[in-house]
N, C-alpha and C positions, 0 to 999 in steps of 0.2 A: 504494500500500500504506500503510495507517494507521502510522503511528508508535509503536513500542514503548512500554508505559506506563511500564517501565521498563529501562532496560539498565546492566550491571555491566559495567566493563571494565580488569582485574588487581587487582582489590581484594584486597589482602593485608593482615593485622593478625596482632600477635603479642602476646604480655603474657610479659614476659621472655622467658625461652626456650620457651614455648612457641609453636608456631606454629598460631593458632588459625583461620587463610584464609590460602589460597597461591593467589593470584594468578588468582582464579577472571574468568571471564565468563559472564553469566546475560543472557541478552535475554526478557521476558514481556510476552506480546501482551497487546494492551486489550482488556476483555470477556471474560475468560477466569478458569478458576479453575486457578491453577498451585499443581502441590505440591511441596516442600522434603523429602525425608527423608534422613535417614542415623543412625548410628547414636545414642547420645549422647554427646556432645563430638564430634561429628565435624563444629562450625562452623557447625549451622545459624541458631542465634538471634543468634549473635554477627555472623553477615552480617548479618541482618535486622535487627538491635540499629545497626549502620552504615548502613542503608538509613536509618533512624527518627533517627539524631542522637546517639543514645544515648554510641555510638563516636565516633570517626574513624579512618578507614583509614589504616593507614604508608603506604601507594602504591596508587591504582589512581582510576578515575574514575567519578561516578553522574553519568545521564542520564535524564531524567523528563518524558518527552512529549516524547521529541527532543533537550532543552534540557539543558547541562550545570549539572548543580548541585550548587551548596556546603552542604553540608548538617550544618550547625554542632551542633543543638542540636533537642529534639522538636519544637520552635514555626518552625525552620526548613519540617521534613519536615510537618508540621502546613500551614503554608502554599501547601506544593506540592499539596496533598490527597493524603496518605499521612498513616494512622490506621493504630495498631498496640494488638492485644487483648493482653497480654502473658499467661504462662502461670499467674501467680498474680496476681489481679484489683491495680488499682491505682484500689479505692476506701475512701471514708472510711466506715466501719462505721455511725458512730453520723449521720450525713446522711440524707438522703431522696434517692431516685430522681432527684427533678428537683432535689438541691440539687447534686448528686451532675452532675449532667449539663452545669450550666452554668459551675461549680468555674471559674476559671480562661478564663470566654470571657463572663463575666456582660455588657461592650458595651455598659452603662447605666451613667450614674452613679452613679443611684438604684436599687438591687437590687431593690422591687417592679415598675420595670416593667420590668426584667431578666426579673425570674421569669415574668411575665406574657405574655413575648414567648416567654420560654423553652418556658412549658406551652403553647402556643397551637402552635410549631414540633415539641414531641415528640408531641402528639397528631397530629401528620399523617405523623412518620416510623413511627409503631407504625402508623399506619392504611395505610400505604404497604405498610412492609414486612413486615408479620406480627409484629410486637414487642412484640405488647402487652405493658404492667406499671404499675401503680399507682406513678402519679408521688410521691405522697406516701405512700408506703410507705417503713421507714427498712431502710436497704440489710440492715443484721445476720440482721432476719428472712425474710430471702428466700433460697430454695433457691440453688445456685452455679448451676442452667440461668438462673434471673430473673437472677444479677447480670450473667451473661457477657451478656443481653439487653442491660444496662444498660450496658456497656464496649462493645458494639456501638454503641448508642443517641448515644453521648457520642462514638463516633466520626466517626457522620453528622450530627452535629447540629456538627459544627464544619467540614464541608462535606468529607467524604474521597473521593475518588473512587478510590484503591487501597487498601485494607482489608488489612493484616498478622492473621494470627492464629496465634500461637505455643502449639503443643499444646492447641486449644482443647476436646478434648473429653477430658483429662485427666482432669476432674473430674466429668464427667458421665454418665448412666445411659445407657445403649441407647436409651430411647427420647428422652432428652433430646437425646443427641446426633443419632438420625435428625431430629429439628426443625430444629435446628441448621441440616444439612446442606440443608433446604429451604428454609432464610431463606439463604441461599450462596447456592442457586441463584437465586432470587430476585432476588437483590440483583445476578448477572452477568448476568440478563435487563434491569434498569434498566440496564445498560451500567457496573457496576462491575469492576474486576478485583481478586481476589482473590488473596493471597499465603498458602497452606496450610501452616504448619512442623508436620510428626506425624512417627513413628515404627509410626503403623499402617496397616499395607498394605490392609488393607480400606476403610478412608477414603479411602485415595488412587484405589482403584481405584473408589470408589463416585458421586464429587463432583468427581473434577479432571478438567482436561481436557491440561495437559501436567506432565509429575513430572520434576523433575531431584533426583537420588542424589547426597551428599556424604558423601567416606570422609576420614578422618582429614584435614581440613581444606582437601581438595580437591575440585572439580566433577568427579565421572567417567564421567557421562552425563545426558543428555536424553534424554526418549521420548516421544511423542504418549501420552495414558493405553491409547488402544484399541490402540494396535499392543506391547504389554508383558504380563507377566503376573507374579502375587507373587511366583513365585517367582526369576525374572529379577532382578523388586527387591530381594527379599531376599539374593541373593547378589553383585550390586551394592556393596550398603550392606555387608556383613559382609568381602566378599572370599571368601571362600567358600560350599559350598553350605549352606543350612542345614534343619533341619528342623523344619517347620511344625506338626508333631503331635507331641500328647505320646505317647513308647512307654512302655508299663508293662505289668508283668504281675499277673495276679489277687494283692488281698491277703491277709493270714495274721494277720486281726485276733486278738489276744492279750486281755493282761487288762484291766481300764479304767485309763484311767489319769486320765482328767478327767472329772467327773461333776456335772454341772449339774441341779438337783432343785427344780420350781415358783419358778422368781427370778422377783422382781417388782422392777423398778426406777425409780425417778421422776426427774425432773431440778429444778432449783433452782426452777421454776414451781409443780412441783409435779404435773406432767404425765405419765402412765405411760408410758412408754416401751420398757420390757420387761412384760409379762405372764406369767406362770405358765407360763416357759419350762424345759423339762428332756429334756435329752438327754445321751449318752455318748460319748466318745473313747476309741475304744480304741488298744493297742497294737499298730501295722503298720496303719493306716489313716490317710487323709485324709479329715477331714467337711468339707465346704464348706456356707456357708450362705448360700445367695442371696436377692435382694431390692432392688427397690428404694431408693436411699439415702434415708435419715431413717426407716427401717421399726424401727428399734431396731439394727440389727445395732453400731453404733458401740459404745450405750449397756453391750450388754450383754460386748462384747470390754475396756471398761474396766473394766467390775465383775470379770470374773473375774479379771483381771490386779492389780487390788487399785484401783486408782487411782478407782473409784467406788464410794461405797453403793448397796448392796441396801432395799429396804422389808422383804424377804420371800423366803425359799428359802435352799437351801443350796450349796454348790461345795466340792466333793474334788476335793485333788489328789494322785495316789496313794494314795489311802483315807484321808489325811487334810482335815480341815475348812480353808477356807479363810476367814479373817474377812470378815465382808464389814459389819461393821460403823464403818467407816471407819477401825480399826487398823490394818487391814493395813499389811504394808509389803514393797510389789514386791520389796524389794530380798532381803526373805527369803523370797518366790517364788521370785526368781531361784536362790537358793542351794539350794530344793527341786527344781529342776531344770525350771523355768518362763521360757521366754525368747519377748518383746513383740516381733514389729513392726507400732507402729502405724500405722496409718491418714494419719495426718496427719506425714509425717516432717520439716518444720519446723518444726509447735510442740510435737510430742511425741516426736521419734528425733533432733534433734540442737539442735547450740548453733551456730548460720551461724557465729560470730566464731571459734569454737575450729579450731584444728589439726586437716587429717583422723586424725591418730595418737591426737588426744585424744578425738573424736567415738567412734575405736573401742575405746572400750576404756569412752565413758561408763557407769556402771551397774555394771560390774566390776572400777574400776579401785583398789578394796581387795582384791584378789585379791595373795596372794606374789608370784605371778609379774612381777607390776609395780612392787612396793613395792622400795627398799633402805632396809631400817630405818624410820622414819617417816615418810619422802619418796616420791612417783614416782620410779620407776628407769627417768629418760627416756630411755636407749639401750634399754631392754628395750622400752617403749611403742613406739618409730619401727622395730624390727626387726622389732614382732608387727603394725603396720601397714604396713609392707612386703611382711612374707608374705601381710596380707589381699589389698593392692592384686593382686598376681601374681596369687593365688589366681581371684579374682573382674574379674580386669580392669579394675580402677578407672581411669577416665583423668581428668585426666592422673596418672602414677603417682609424686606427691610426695606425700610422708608431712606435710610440712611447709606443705600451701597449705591456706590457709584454707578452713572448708568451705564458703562463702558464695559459694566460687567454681568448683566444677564444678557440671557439669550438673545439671538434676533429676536425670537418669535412675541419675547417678553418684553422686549424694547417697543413693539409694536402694540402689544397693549399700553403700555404708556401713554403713551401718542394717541391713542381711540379714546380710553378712560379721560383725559383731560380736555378732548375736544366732544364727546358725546353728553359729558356729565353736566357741561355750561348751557343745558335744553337750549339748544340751537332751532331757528326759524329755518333755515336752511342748511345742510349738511354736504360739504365736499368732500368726497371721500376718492382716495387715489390707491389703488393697489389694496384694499381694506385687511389681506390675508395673506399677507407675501409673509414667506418666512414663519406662517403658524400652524402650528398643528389640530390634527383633526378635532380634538374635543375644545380648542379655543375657535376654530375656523365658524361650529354650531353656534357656541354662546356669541359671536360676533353675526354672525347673521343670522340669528333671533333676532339681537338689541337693533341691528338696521331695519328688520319689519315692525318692532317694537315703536322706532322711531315712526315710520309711515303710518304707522296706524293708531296715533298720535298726532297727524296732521300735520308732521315737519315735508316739507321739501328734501330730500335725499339725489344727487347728483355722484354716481359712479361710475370710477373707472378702472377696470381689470382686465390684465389679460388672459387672466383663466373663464374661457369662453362658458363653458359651464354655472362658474358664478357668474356672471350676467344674464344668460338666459332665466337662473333659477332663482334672483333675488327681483331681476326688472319689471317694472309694468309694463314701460315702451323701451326698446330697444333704437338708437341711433347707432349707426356705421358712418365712421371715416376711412379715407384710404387718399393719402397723398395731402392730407392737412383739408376736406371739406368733406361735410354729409354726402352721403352715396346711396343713403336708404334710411328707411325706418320701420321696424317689425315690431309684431307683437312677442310676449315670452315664448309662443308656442314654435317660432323659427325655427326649422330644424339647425341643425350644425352645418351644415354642407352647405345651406342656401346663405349661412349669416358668413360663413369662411369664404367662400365666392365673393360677397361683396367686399371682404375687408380685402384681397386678393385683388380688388380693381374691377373685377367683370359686373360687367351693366347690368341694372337692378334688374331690368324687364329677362335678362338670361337667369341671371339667378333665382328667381322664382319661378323659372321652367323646371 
């Protein structure tokens, strides 16, 4: 019998008091694409973070092709051939593809014929594995499918023969991610093994071939993928049963409450990026608006929240006008009764270094309720992040840890709980579920039909085609920065993916 490419054996780690692995054991065959899931914070990156060097375990032992190993530091785990894709890229923006690749393994003295040996070895691992990407293209302007290309690229290119990827399709479309999933398999027909960290059960059931489930920072099962089923998984990871569908009942759309009329918006190139876009929100509905990423949808969720200019058009909120002449100021949105969550919750929902208690409250935290006298009232701030944490499950549930250190998925509730909680007239919401797992993905799309049927206006944007069809009332499509359609929930997939694809509405609903 081949030798396990990797085996765990009581690996435990804590960061004060919390216990973030208990004494787990993980064995994963060579040649295999295994999956990681549980909830978030429920220890799955922070094992893998220990497999990679990143860590070191308080107690327990790694063993890599048999062989026990000390695994100090990345350039340790690097030499064992173990490559880890981490879940927010770790490249240098303003580099190139191939500068980008040999960073740190350049093996010349002289860097041109570093480079030279460099592009000579990624021309044959794109031509191997399906990876194509212009080597001399500068990382900034490449979509996030090309970078994670390139964070694969830079893994093989420094010889990996087990590949970590931690929420790798996080960031990506539907279809980027089914690529994704075929350069995986790919790469486990060359005889690599694969280590999958997600939180979506459809990935796991789609690409892996064994899944082990971690719940609050223990191992509590293994399953072959074909002998399991999601919902097995799903209650696995949660502890309880959960439910996989959104329930709602028919909405009671009311008056408008958000009205977008011919916007036209450019970006700093000078580049249109929203077109002669205009549609309405009313009150007691959700519009979702789907689309491939970079289709405008970004551009035009920052224009109405104040934080970009307009070229052209207009946005009411509540019958009144919204500047969109770079005056605005969100903060007097907010006070209209306009509450963000963006898109991007580390460079635009929070501050990593600050306190979770101060994260929630950024944005509002001139409000009475938190002030005494001139100052923050920081017993009122840790007691109204205390009630968020309950409220929303935040793990782990210290008002006081920096936010730099829970999970994505937990950072993202931050960001929800401190913009859902100010009962918003209107609700922006961008990406509502990136980065969450399944039993927080539920309790977030409840509190979104909670909110509609409460009579808020709700405006979303996801590129998990599924949640738009299964949270929306009406459905809009962009493709190229303008409306291209508009359906009702019942759209199939194929007719909603045709349009965001560009093909004209009248083919698409043949």
């Amino acid at each position: 019998m081949a030798k396990a490419a990797i085996e765990l054996k009581g690996i435990t780690k804590s960061f004060g008091s919390v216990r973030a692995n208990r004494d787990i054991d993980l064995t994963i065959a060579p040649g295999t694409i295994h999956g990681i899931i549980g909830e978030n914070g429920a220890g799955k990156s922070t094992l893998m973070s220990i497999l990679y060097g990143f860590y070191q375990a308080d107690r327990g032992e790694i063993y890599v092709k048999g062989e026990r190993a000390e695994i100090l530091s990345a350039s340790d785990a690097i030499r064992r051939g173990i490559g880890m894709v981490h879940q927010h890229f770790m490249l240098v923006h303003n580099f190139t593809v191939l500068e980008n690749i040999i960073l740190g393994a350049e093996g010349e003295p002289l860097l041109k014929a570093s480079i030279a040996k460099a592009r000579s070895e990624l021309e044959r691992l794109e031509r191997d594995y399906g990876l194509e990407v212009d080597p001399d293209a500068v990382v900034e302007n490449l979509s996030v499918g090309l970078q994670q290309r390139v964070e694969i690229l830079k893994a093989l290119f420094r010889g990996a023969e087990i590949l970590i990827l931690d929420e790798p399709t996080g960031v990506l479309t539907p279809a980027e991610a089914d690529h994704l999933f075929r350069i995986l398999r790919q790469l486990k027909d060359e005889g690599k093994t694969i280590v999958l960290i997600t939180h979506k059960l459809r990935e796991i059931m789609a690409v892996t071939d064994n899944v082990s489930v971690m719940r609050q920072g223990a191992l509590v099962a293994t399953r072959p993928t074909g002998e399991t089923t999601v919902e097995e998984l799903a209650e696995l990871m949660v502890g309880r049963r959960v439910l996989l569908r959104v329930e709602k009942g028919p909405a009671r759309p009311g008056e408008v409450l958000l009205s977008v009329r011919d916007l036209t918006v450019k970006d700093a190139r000078g580049v249109t990026m929203v077109e002669d876009v205009s549609f309405d929100v009313r009150a007691g509905e959700i519009v979702g608006i789907a689309g491939v990423a970079g289709n405008g949808q970004s551009e035009l969720l920052e224009t109405i929240t104040g934080i970009r200019t307009a070229v052209s058009g207009t946005v009411a909120l509540a019958g009144r006008p919204v500047d969109l002449t770079g005056a605005a100021d969100p903060a007097d949105l907010r006070r209209r009764g306009m509450a963000h969550v963006p898109e991007d919750r580390h460079h635009m929902g929070l501050v990593l270094p600050f306190e979770e208690s101060e994260n929630a409250i950024l944005g509002y935290h001139r409000q009475d309720k938190y002030r005494k006298g001139p100052f923050l009232d920081v017993e009122a701030v840790r007691r109204d992040a205390e009630d968020k944490i309950a409220k929303y499950d935040i793990r782990p549930a210290d008002a006081r840890l920096k936010t730099a250190n829970f999970s994505g998925g937990n950072q993202q509730k931050i960001v929800l709980s401190r913009e859902m909680e100010q009962d918003p007239q209107v609700l922006i919401v961008g990406q509502p579920t990136r980065g969450v797992d399944v039993g927080a993905i539920e309790f977030i799309h409840r509190r979104l039909i909670d909110m509609r049927d409460q009579g808020k206006a709700v405006l979303l944007v996801s590129v998990e085609l599924d949640e738009i069809r299964s949270l929306s009332d009406r459905i809009i499509v962009m493709c190229g920065g303008r409306v291209v359609g508009e359906r009702g929930p019942d759209a199939g997939e194929n007719e909603l993916g045709l349009l965001m694809a560009g093909v004209a509405e009248k083919e698409a609903a043949e």
